[in-house]
Structures are given as C-alpha cells and as structure tokens.
N, CA, C and O atoms as CSV, one atom per row, in Angstrom:
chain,resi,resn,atom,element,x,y,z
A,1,UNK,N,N,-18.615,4.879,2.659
A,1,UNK,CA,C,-18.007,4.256,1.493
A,1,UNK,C,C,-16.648,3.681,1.894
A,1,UNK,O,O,-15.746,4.305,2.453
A,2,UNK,N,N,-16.639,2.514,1.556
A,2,UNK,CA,C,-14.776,1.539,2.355
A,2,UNK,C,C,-13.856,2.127,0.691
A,2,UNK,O,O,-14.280,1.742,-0.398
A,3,UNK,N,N,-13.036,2.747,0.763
A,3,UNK,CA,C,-12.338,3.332,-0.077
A,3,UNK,C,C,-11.242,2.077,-0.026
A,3,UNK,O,O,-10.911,1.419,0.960
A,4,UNK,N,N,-10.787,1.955,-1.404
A,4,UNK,CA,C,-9.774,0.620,-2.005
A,4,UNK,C,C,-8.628,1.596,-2.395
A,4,UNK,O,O,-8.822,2.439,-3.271
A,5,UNK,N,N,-7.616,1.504,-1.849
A,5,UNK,CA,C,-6.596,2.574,-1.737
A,5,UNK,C,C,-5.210,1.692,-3.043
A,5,UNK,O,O,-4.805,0.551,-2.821
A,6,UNK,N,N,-4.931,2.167,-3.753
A,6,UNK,CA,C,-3.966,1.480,-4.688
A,6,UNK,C,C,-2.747,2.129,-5.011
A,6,UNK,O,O,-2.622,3.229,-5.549
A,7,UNK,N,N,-1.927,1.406,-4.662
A,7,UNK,CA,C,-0.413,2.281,-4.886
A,7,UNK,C,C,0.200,2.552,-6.669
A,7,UNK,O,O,0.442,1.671,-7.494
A,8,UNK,N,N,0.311,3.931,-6.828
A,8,UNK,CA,C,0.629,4.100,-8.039
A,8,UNK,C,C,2.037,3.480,-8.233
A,8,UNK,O,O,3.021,3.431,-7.494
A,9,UNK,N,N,1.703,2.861,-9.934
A,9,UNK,CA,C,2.710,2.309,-10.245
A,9,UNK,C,C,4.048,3.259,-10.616
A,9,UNK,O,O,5.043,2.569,-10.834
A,10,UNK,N,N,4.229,4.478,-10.711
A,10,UNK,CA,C,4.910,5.529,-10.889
A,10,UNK,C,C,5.904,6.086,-9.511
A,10,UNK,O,O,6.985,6.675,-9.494
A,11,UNK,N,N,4.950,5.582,-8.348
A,11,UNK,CA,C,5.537,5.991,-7.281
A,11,UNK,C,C,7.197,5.423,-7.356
A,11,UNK,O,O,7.588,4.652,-8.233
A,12,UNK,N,N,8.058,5.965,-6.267
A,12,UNK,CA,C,9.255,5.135,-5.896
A,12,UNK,C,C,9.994,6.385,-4.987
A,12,UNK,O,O,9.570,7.377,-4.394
A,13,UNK,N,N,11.640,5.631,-5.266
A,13,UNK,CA,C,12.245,6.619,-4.138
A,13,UNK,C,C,12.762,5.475,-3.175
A,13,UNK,O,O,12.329,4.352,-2.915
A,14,UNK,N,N,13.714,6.105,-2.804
A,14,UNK,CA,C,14.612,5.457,-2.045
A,14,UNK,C,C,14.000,5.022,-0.626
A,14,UNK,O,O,13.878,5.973,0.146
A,15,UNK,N,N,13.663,3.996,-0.215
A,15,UNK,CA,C,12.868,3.772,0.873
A,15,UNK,C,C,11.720,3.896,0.836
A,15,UNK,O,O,11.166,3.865,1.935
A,16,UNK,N,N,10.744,4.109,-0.521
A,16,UNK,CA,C,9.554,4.770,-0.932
A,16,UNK,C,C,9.415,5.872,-0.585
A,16,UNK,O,O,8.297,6.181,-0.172
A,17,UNK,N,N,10.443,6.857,-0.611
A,17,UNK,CA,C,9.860,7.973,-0.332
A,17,UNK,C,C,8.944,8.689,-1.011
A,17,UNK,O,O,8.152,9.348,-0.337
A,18,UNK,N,N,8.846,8.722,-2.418
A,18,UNK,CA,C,8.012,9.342,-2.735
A,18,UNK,C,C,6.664,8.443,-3.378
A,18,UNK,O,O,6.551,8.288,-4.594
A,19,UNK,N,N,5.826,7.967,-2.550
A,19,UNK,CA,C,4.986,6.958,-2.883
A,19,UNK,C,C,3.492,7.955,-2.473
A,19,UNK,O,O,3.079,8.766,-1.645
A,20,UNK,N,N,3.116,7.267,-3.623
A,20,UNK,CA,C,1.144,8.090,-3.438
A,20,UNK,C,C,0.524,7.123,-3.687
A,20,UNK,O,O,1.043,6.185,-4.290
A,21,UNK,N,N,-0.859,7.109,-3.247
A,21,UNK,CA,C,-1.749,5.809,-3.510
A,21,UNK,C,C,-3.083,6.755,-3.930
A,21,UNK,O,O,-3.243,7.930,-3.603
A,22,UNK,N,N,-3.887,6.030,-4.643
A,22,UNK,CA,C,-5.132,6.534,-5.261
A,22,UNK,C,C,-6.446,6.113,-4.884
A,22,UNK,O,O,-6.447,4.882,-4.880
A,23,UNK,N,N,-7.674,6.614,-4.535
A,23,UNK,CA,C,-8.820,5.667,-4.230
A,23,UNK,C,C,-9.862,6.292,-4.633
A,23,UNK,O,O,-9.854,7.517,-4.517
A,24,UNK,N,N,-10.722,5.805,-5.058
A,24,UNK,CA,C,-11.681,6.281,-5.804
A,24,UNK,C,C,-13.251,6.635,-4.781
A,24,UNK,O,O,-14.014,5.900,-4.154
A,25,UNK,N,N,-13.220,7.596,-4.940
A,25,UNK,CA,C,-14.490,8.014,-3.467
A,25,UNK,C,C,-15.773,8.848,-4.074
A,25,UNK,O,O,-15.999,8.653,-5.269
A,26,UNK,N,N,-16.475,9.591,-3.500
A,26,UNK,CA,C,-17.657,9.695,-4.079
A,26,UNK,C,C,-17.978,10.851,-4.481
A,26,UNK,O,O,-19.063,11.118,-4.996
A,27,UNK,N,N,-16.950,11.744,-4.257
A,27,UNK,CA,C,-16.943,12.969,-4.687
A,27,UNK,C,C,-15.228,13.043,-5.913
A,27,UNK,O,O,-14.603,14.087,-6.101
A,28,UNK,N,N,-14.945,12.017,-6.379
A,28,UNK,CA,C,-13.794,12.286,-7.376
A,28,UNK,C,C,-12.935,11.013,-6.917
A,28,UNK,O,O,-13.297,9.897,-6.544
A,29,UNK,N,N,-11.448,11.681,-7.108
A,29,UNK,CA,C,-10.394,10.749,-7.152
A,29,UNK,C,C,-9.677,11.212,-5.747
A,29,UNK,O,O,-9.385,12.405,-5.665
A,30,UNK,N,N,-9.333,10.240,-4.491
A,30,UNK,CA,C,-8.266,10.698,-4.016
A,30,UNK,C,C,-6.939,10.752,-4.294
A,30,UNK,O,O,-6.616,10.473,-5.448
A,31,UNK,N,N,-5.907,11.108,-3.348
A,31,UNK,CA,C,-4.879,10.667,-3.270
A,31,UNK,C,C,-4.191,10.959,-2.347
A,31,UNK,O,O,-4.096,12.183,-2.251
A,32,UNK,N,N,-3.516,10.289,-1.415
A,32,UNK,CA,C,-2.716,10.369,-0.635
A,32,UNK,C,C,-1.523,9.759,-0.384
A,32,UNK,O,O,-1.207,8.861,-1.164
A,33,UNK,N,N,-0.543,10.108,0.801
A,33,UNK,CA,C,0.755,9.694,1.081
A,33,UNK,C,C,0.861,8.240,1.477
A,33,UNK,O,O,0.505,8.044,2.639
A,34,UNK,N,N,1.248,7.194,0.828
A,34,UNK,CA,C,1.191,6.132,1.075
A,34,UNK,C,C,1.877,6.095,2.392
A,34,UNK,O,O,1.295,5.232,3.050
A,35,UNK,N,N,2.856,6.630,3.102
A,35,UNK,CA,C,3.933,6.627,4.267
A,35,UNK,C,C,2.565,6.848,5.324
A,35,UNK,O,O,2.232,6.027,6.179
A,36,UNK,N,N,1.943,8.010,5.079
A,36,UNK,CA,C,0.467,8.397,6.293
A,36,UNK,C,C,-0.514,7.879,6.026
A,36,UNK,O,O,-1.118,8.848,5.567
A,37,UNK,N,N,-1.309,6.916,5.935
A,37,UNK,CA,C,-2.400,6.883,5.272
A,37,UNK,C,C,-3.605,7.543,6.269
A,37,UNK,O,O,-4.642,8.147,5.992
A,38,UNK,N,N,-3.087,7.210,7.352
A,38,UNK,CA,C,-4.347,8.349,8.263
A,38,UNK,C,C,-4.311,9.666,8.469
A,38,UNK,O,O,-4.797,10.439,9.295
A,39,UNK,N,N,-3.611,9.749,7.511
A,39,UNK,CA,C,-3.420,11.037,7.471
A,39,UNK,C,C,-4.513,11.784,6.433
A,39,UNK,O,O,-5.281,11.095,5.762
A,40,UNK,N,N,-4.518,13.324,6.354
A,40,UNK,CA,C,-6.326,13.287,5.348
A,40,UNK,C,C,-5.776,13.054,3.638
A,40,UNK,O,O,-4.647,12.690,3.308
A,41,UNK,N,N,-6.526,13.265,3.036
A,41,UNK,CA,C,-5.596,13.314,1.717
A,41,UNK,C,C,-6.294,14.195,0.470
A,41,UNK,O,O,-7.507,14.181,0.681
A,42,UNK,N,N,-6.088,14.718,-0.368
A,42,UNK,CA,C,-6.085,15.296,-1.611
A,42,UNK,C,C,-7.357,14.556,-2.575
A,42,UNK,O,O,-7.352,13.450,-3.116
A,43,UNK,N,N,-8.666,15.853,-2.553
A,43,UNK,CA,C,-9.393,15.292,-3.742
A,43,UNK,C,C,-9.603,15.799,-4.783
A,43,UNK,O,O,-9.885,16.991,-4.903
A,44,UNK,N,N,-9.489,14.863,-5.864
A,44,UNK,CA,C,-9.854,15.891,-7.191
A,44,UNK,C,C,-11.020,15.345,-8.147
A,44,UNK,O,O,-11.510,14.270,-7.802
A,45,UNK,N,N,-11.413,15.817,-9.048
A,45,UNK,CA,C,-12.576,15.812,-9.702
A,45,UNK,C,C,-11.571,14.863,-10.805
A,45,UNK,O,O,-10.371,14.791,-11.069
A,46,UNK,N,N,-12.552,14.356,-11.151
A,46,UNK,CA,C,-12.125,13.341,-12.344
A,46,UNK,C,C,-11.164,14.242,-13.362
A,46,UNK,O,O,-10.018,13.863,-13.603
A,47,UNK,N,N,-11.769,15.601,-14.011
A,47,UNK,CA,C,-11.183,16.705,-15.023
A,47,UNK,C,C,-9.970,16.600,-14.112
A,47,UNK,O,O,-9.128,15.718,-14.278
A,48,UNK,N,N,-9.864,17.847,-12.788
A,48,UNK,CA,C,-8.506,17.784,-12.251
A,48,UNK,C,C,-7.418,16.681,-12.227
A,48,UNK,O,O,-6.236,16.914,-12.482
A,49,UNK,N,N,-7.941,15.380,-11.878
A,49,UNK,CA,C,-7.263,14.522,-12.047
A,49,UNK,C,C,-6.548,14.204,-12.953
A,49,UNK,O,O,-5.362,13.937,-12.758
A,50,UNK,N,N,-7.254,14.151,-14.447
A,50,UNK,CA,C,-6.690,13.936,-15.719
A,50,UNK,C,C,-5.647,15.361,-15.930
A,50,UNK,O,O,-4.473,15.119,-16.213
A,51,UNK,N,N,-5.914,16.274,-15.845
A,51,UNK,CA,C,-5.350,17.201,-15.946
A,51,UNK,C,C,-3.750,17.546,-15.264
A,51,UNK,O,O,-2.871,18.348,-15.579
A,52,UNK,N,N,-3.852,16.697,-14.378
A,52,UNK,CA,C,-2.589,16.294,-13.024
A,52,UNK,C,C,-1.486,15.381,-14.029
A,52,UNK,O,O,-0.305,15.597,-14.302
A,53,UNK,N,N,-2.297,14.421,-14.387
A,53,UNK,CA,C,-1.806,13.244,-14.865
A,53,UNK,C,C,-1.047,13.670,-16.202
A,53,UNK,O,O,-0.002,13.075,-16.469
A,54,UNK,N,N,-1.480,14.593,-16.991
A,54,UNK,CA,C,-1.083,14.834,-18.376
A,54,UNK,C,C,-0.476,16.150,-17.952
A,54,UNK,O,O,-0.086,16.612,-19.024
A,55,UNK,N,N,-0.226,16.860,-17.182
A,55,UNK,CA,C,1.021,17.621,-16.762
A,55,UNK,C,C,2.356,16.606,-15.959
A,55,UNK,O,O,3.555,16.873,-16.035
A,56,UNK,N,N,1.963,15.834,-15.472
A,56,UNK,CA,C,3.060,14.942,-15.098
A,56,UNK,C,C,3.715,14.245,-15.998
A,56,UNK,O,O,4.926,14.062,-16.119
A,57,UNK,N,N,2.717,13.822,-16.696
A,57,UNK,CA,C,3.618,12.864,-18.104
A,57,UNK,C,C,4.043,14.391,-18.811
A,57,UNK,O,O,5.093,14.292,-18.176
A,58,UNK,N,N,4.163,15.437,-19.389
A,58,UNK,CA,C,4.372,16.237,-20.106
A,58,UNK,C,C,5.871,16.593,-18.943
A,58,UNK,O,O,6.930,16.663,-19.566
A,59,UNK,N,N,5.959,16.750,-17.794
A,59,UNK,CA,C,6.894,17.050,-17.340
A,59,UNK,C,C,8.095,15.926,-17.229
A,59,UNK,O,O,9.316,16.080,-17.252
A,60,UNK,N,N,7.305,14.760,-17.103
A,60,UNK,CA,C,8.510,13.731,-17.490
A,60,UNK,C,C,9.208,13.474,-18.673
A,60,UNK,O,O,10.159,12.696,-18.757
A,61,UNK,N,N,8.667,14.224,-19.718
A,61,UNK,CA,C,9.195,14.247,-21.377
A,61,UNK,C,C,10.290,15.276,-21.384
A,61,UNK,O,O,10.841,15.389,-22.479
A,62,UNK,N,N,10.735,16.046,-20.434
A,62,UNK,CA,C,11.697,17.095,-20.962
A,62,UNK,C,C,12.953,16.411,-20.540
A,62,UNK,O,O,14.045,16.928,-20.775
C-alpha cells in the first residue's frame, strides 16, 4: 500500500519542531514525526484516533 503522508495543520514550533504527519494505511490511522519519516511510526484504530484527537482539543481548551 503507497501511504499519502499529510502534514497536520496543528503541527508547528520553532523550526517545526513539533510537526506530525498522518497517513491513512490498512490497518487504521498512522502517524509519524514529520523531521524522521523513515523512521517507524504510531498506529491507531480509527476509535483511538478520534479519541487522541478529542483529548487534544479538550486539552487545548484549558
């Protein structure tokens, strides 16, 4: 599967440091370090994913 790797629009940081990119593969959602990309990366199930996402926005509200 050629995975389409997309940089989150949320990412940033001074020099990009803190940049993640997302790709959609066949067992869920990846994600990895945009700085490594050959590097391995993080998979989650669609649930986990959403679940990531709505603790992040909930942590950006305080």
């Amino acid at each position: 599967m050629n995975v389409r790797w997309r940089k989150s629009r949320y990412s940033s940081g001074v020099n990009d440091q803190h940049c993640v990119e997302l790709g959609r593969l066949e067992e869920g959602i990846g994600v990895r370090d945009s700085k490594d990309p050959d590097a391995d990366h993080l998979t989650l199930t669609p649930a986990e994913f959403a679940t990531l996402v709505r603790s992040i926005k909930r942590h950006g509200e305080r």
